[in-house]
BATOR-670847 format. One line per field, with one value per residue (C-alpha): residue number from 1; residue in three letters; z, y, x. Coordinates in steps of 0.5 Angstrom, whole numbers. Last residue first. Layout:
BEGIN
k	(NUM ...)
r	(ala ...)
z	(Z ...)
y	(Y ...)
x	(X ...)
//
This chain:
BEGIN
k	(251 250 249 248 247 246 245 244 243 242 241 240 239 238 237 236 235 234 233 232 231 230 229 228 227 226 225 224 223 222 221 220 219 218 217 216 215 214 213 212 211 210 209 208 207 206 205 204 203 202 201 200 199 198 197 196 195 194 193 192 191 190 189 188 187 186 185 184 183 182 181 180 179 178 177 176 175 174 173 172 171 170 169 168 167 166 165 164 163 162 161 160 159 158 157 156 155 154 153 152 151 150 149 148 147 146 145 144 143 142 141 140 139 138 137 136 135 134 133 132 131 130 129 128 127 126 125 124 123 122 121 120 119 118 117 116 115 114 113 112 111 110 109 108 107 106 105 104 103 102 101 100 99 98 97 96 95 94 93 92 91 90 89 88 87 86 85 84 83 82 81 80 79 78 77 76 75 74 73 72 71 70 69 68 67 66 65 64 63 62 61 60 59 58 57 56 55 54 53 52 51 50 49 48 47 46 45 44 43 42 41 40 39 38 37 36 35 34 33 32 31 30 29 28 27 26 25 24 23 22 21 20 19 18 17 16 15 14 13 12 11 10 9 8 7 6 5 4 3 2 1)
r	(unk unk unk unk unk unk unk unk unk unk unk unk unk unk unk unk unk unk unk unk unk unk unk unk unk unk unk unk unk unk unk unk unk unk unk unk unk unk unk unk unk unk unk unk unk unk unk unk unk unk unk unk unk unk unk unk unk unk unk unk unk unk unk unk unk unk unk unk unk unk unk unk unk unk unk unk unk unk unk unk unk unk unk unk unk unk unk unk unk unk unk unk unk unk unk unk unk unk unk unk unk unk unk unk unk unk unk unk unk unk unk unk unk unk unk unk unk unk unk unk unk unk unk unk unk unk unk unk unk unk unk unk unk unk unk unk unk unk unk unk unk unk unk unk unk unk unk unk unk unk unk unk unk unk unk unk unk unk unk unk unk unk unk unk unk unk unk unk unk unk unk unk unk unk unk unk unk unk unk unk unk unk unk unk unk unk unk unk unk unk unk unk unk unk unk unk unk unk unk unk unk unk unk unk unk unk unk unk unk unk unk unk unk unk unk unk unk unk unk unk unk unk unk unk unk unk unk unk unk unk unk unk unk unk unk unk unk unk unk unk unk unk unk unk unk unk unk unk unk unk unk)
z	(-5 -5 -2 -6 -5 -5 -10 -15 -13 -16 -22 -23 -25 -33 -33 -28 -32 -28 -31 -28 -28 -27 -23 -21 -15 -11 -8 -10 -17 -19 -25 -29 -32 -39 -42 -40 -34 -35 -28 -27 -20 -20 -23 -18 -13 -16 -15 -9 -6 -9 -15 -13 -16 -20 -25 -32 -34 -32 -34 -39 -44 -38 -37 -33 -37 -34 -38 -37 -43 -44 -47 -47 -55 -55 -51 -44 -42 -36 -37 -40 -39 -31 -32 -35 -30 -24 -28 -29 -22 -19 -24 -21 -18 -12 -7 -13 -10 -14 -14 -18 -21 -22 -25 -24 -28 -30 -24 -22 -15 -11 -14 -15 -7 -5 -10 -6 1 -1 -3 3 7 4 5 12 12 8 13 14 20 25 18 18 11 5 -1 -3 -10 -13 -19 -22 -30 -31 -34 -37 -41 -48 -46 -45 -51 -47 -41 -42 -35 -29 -27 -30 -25 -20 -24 -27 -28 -20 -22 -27 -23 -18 -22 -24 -17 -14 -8 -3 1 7 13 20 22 30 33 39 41 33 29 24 15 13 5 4 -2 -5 -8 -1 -1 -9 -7 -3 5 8 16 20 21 16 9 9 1 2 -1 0 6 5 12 15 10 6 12 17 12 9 16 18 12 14 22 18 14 20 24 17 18 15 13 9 12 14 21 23 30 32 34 29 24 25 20 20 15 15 10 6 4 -2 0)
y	(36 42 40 40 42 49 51 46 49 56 53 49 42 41 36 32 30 31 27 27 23 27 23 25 22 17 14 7 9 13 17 18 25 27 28 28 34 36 38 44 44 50 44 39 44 45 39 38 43 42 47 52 52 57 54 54 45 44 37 32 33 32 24 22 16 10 7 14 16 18 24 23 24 29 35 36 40 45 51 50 44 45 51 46 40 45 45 37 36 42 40 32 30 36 30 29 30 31 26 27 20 20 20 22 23 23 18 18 15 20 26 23 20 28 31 26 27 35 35 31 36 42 39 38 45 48 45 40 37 36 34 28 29 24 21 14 15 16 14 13 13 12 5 7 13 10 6 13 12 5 8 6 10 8 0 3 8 2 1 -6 -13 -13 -15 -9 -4 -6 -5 2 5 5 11 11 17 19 25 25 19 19 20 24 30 28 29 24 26 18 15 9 5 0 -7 -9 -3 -5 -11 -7 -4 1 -1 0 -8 -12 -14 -8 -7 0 3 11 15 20 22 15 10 15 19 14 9 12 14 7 5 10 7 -1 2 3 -2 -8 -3 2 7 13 20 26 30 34 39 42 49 51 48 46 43 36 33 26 23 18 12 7 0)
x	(20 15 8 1 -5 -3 1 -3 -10 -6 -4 -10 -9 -8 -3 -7 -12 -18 -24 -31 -37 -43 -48 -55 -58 -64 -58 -60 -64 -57 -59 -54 -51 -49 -42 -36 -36 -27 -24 -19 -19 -24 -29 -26 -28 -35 -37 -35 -38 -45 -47 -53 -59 -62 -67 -66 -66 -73 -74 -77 -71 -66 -69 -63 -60 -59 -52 -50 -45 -38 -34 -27 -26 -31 -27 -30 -35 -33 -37 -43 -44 -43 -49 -53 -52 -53 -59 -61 -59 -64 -70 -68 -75 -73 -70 -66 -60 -52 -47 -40 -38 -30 -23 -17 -12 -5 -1 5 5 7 4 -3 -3 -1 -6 -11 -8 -9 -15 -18 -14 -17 -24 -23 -21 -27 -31 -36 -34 -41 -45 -39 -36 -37 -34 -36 -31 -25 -22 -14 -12 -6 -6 -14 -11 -13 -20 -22 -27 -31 -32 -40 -43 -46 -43 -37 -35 -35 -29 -28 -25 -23 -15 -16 -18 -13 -8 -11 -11 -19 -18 -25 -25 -26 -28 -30 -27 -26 -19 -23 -17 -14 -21 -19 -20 -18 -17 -19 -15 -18 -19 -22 -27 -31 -34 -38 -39 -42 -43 -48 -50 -46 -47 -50 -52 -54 -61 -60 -64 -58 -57 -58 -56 -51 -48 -48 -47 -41 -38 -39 -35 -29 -29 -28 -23 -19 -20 -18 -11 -7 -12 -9 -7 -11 -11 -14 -15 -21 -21 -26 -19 -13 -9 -5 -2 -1 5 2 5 3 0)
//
Protein backbone atom coordinates (compact mmCIF):
# COMPACT_ATOMS: atom_id res chain seq x y z
CA UNK A 1 0.00 0.00 0.00
CA UNK A 2 1.54 3.25 -0.94
CA UNK A 3 2.35 5.93 1.91
CA UNK A 4 1.04 8.96 2.84
CA UNK A 5 2.31 11.50 5.13
CA UNK A 6 -0.42 12.84 7.72
CA UNK A 7 -0.82 16.44 7.35
CA UNK A 8 -2.69 17.87 9.96
CA UNK A 9 -4.54 21.56 9.82
CA UNK A 10 -6.57 22.99 12.37
CA UNK A 11 -9.74 24.19 12.03
CA UNK A 12 -12.90 25.64 14.25
CA UNK A 13 -10.41 24.75 16.94
CA UNK A 14 -10.63 21.06 16.01
CA UNK A 15 -7.26 19.46 15.00
CA UNK A 16 -6.87 17.14 11.70
CA UNK A 17 -5.30 14.92 10.42
CA UNK A 18 -5.55 12.92 6.98
CA UNK A 19 -3.55 9.83 6.24
CA UNK A 20 -4.52 6.42 4.59
CA UNK A 21 -6.25 3.66 6.47
CA UNK A 22 -3.67 0.79 7.65
CA UNK A 23 -5.75 -1.65 9.25
CA UNK A 24 -9.03 -3.80 8.69
CA UNK A 25 -10.24 -1.16 11.94
CA UNK A 26 -9.32 1.68 9.77
CA UNK A 27 -11.49 0.84 6.78
CA UNK A 28 -14.06 -0.44 9.19
CA UNK A 29 -14.35 3.46 10.98
CA UNK A 30 -14.44 5.00 6.97
CA UNK A 31 -17.26 2.36 6.16
CA UNK A 32 -19.64 3.31 9.04
CA UNK A 33 -19.08 6.90 8.14
CA UNK A 34 -20.37 5.82 4.53
CA UNK A 35 -23.34 4.26 6.03
CA UNK A 36 -24.21 7.02 8.49
CA UNK A 37 -24.25 9.72 5.79
CA UNK A 38 -25.38 7.56 3.06
CA UNK A 39 -27.83 5.20 5.00
CA UNK A 40 -29.23 7.30 7.60
CA UNK A 41 -28.61 11.01 6.19
CA UNK A 42 -29.20 10.16 2.41
CA UNK A 43 -31.92 7.42 2.88
CA UNK A 44 -29.83 5.62 0.05
CA UNK A 45 -30.36 1.71 -0.68
CA UNK A 46 -27.07 -0.16 0.87
CA UNK A 47 -26.20 -3.70 0.72
CA UNK A 48 -25.16 -3.96 4.34
CA UNK A 49 -23.33 -7.02 4.57
CA UNK A 50 -23.03 -6.11 8.14
CA UNK A 51 -25.23 -3.83 10.61
CA UNK A 52 -24.05 0.19 9.96
CA UNK A 53 -21.46 -0.50 7.98
CA UNK A 54 -21.17 0.36 3.94
CA UNK A 55 -19.53 -2.11 2.34
CA UNK A 56 -19.16 -3.28 -1.57
CA UNK A 57 -16.89 -5.49 -3.47
CA UNK A 58 -15.36 -2.62 -4.29
CA UNK A 59 -13.44 -1.64 -0.71
CA UNK A 60 -11.09 -4.40 -0.39
CA UNK A 61 -9.31 -3.37 -4.23
CA UNK A 62 -9.13 0.07 -2.71
CA UNK A 63 -7.45 2.54 -0.88
CA UNK A 64 -9.48 4.68 1.94
CA UNK A 65 -8.33 7.68 2.62
CA UNK A 66 -9.02 8.86 6.36
CA UNK A 67 -9.75 12.88 7.34
CA UNK A 68 -9.42 12.04 11.89
CA UNK A 69 -10.34 14.53 14.58
CA UNK A 70 -6.92 13.94 16.33
CA UNK A 71 -8.38 14.86 20.29
CA UNK A 72 -11.41 11.89 19.51
CA UNK A 73 -9.59 9.80 16.56
CA UNK A 74 -13.16 9.59 14.83
CA UNK A 75 -13.26 9.42 11.21
CA UNK A 76 -15.00 12.40 9.95
CA UNK A 77 -14.04 12.37 6.32
CA UNK A 78 -13.22 9.67 3.68
CA UNK A 79 -12.50 8.66 0.64
CA UNK A 80 -12.28 5.58 -1.29
CA UNK A 81 -9.06 5.52 -3.90
CA UNK A 82 -9.28 2.58 -6.91
CA UNK A 83 -5.65 2.32 -8.67
CA UNK A 84 -5.67 1.10 -12.14
CA UNK A 85 -3.77 -2.42 -11.24
CA UNK A 86 -6.70 -2.93 -9.01
CA UNK A 87 -9.19 -1.90 -11.36
CA UNK A 88 -7.99 -4.67 -13.56
CA UNK A 89 -7.69 -7.49 -10.85
CA UNK A 90 -11.48 -6.68 -9.90
CA UNK A 91 -12.30 -6.53 -14.17
CA UNK A 92 -13.82 -2.84 -13.60
CA UNK A 93 -14.31 0.48 -12.05
CA UNK A 94 -17.31 1.16 -9.99
CA UNK A 95 -17.62 3.97 -12.56
CA UNK A 96 -18.36 1.53 -15.16
CA UNK A 97 -21.49 0.20 -13.66
CA UNK A 98 -22.94 3.95 -14.75
CA UNK A 99 -21.32 4.78 -17.59
CA UNK A 100 -19.89 3.09 -21.08
CA UNK A 101 -16.23 4.17 -20.32
CA UNK A 102 -15.29 2.65 -23.57
CA UNK A 103 -13.47 6.04 -25.39
CA UNK A 104 -11.24 6.48 -22.33
CA UNK A 105 -9.89 2.85 -23.15
CA UNK A 106 -6.50 4.75 -24.09
CA UNK A 107 -5.70 6.34 -20.41
CA UNK A 108 -7.18 3.31 -18.35
CA UNK A 109 -2.97 2.43 -17.04
CA UNK A 110 -2.90 5.77 -15.72
CA UNK A 111 -5.92 6.57 -14.85
CA UNK A 112 -7.15 6.52 -10.90
CA UNK A 113 -10.95 6.75 -9.65
CA UNK A 114 -12.45 8.07 -6.41
CA UNK A 115 -15.46 7.68 -4.77
CA UNK A 116 -17.76 7.18 -1.50
CA UNK A 117 -16.77 10.38 -0.59
CA UNK A 118 -18.26 11.82 2.29
CA UNK A 119 -17.79 14.38 5.69
CA UNK A 120 -19.41 13.90 9.15
CA UNK A 121 -22.31 17.03 9.04
CA UNK A 122 -20.28 17.97 12.27
CA UNK A 123 -17.08 18.69 10.13
CA UNK A 124 -18.13 20.18 6.98
CA UNK A 125 -15.34 22.67 6.72
CA UNK A 126 -13.53 24.16 4.00
CA UNK A 127 -10.47 22.54 5.90
CA UNK A 128 -11.69 18.93 6.05
CA UNK A 129 -12.12 19.33 2.28
CA UNK A 130 -8.61 20.80 1.97
CA UNK A 131 -7.24 18.14 3.62
CA UNK A 132 -8.96 15.41 1.67
CA UNK A 133 -7.61 17.44 -1.73
CA UNK A 134 -4.63 17.65 -0.31
CA UNK A 135 -4.22 13.47 0.60
CA UNK A 136 -5.72 13.05 -3.10
CA UNK A 137 -3.11 15.31 -4.91
CA UNK A 138 -0.34 13.86 -2.57
CA UNK A 139 -1.35 10.12 -3.46
CA UNK A 140 -1.51 11.26 -7.27
CA UNK A 141 2.03 12.97 -7.01
CA UNK A 142 3.75 9.91 -5.34
CA UNK A 143 2.44 7.37 -7.60
CA UNK A 144 2.62 9.01 -11.23
CA UNK A 145 -0.71 9.20 -12.21
CA UNK A 146 -2.42 11.66 -14.93
CA UNK A 147 -5.87 11.34 -14.05
CA UNK A 148 -8.71 11.23 -11.88
CA UNK A 149 -11.60 10.05 -12.26
CA UNK A 150 -15.09 9.82 -10.89
CA UNK A 151 -18.87 9.77 -10.29
CA UNK A 152 -20.09 13.40 -8.87
CA UNK A 153 -23.56 12.94 -7.10
CA UNK A 154 -26.25 15.74 -7.10
CA UNK A 155 -29.79 15.21 -5.19
CA UNK A 156 -32.88 14.32 -6.66
CA UNK A 157 -35.06 15.17 -3.30
CA UNK A 158 -36.74 17.94 -6.14
CA UNK A 159 -37.28 15.07 -8.80
CA UNK A 160 -34.06 15.95 -10.68
CA UNK A 161 -34.86 19.93 -11.98
CA UNK A 162 -31.90 20.80 -9.48
CA UNK A 163 -29.61 18.20 -11.04
CA UNK A 164 -30.32 18.73 -14.65
CA UNK A 165 -29.72 22.46 -13.79
CA UNK A 166 -26.47 22.45 -12.24
CA UNK A 167 -25.81 19.89 -15.02
CA UNK A 168 -26.54 22.83 -17.63
CA UNK A 169 -24.36 25.28 -16.24
CA UNK A 170 -21.32 22.57 -15.60
CA UNK A 171 -22.17 21.75 -19.70
CA UNK A 172 -21.57 25.01 -20.07
CA UNK A 173 -18.72 25.48 -18.43
CA UNK A 174 -16.66 22.48 -18.25
CA UNK A 175 -17.36 19.87 -20.91
CA UNK A 176 -14.78 17.86 -22.01
CA UNK A 177 -13.73 17.46 -25.53
CA UNK A 178 -15.34 14.27 -27.33
CA UNK A 179 -12.78 12.09 -27.55
CA UNK A 180 -13.58 11.71 -23.70
CA UNK A 181 -16.95 11.78 -23.60
CA UNK A 182 -18.81 9.02 -21.82
CA UNK A 183 -22.53 7.94 -21.72
CA UNK A 184 -25.20 7.22 -18.65
CA UNK A 185 -26.20 3.69 -18.79
CA UNK A 186 -29.35 4.94 -17.16
CA UNK A 187 -29.85 8.11 -18.47
CA UNK A 188 -31.32 11.00 -16.35
CA UNK A 189 -34.50 12.18 -18.33
CA UNK A 190 -32.89 15.98 -19.07
CA UNK A 191 -35.57 16.57 -21.92
CA UNK A 192 -38.35 15.77 -19.44
CA UNK A 193 -36.86 18.32 -16.75
CA UNK A 194 -36.36 22.18 -16.17
CA UNK A 195 -33.12 22.66 -16.75
CA UNK A 196 -32.83 26.84 -15.85
CA UNK A 197 -33.43 27.07 -12.33
CA UNK A 198 -31.08 28.57 -10.12
CA UNK A 199 -29.66 25.79 -8.12
CA UNK A 200 -26.51 25.88 -6.42
CA UNK A 201 -23.34 23.65 -7.68
CA UNK A 202 -22.69 21.04 -4.56
CA UNK A 203 -19.00 21.64 -2.98
CA UNK A 204 -17.58 18.94 -4.43
CA UNK A 205 -18.45 19.42 -7.74
CA UNK A 206 -17.48 22.74 -7.81
CA UNK A 207 -14.18 22.01 -6.44
CA UNK A 208 -13.22 19.32 -9.01
CA UNK A 209 -14.39 21.86 -11.50
CA UNK A 210 -11.96 25.13 -9.95
CA UNK A 211 -9.26 22.10 -10.09
CA UNK A 212 -9.44 22.00 -13.51
CA UNK A 213 -11.90 18.97 -14.24
CA UNK A 214 -13.67 18.25 -17.38
CA UNK A 215 -17.76 17.00 -17.23
CA UNK A 216 -17.80 14.00 -19.76
CA UNK A 217 -21.03 13.82 -20.76
CA UNK A 218 -24.59 13.42 -19.30
CA UNK A 219 -25.51 12.51 -16.16
CA UNK A 220 -26.87 9.08 -14.62
CA UNK A 221 -29.64 8.30 -12.48
CA UNK A 222 -28.54 6.37 -9.49
CA UNK A 223 -31.77 4.71 -8.28
CA UNK A 224 -30.16 3.39 -4.97
CA UNK A 225 -29.08 6.92 -3.89
CA UNK A 226 -31.90 8.55 -5.72
CA UNK A 227 -28.86 10.86 -7.60
CA UNK A 228 -27.39 12.32 -10.35
CA UNK A 229 -23.92 11.57 -11.32
CA UNK A 230 -21.62 13.26 -13.55
CA UNK A 231 -18.73 11.61 -14.24
CA UNK A 232 -15.38 13.74 -13.79
CA UNK A 233 -12.20 13.63 -15.36
CA UNK A 234 -9.25 15.59 -14.18
CA UNK A 235 -6.24 15.07 -16.00
CA UNK A 236 -3.25 16.17 -13.77
CA UNK A 237 -1.56 18.19 -16.37
CA UNK A 238 -4.17 20.36 -16.30
CA UNK A 239 -4.61 21.22 -12.39
CA UNK A 240 -5.20 24.52 -11.50
CA UNK A 241 -2.01 26.27 -10.78
CA UNK A 242 -3.02 27.98 -7.79
CA UNK A 243 -4.83 24.39 -6.63
CA UNK A 244 -1.65 22.79 -7.43
CA UNK A 245 0.37 25.34 -4.97
CA UNK A 246 -1.66 24.66 -2.38
CA UNK A 247 -2.72 20.88 -2.41
CA UNK A 248 0.71 19.87 -3.24
CA UNK A 249 4.12 20.07 -0.92
CA UNK A 250 7.65 21.25 -2.46
CA UNK A 251 9.92 18.16 -2.61
Amino acid sequence: MLQLDSRTMRAERRALSVSLAHSEADVRAAQALRYKIFGEEMGARLTCREPGLDIDVFDPYCDHLLVRDDETSEVVGTYRILQPSQARKIGTYYSETEFDMTRLQHIRPSMVEVGRSCVHADYRTGATIALLWSGLAEYMAKHGYQYLIGCASISMADGGHQAASIYHTLREKSFSPIEWRVFPRCPLPLDALADTQKADIPPLIKGYMRAGAYVCGDPAWDPDFNTADVFVLLPMSRMNARYAKHFLKAE
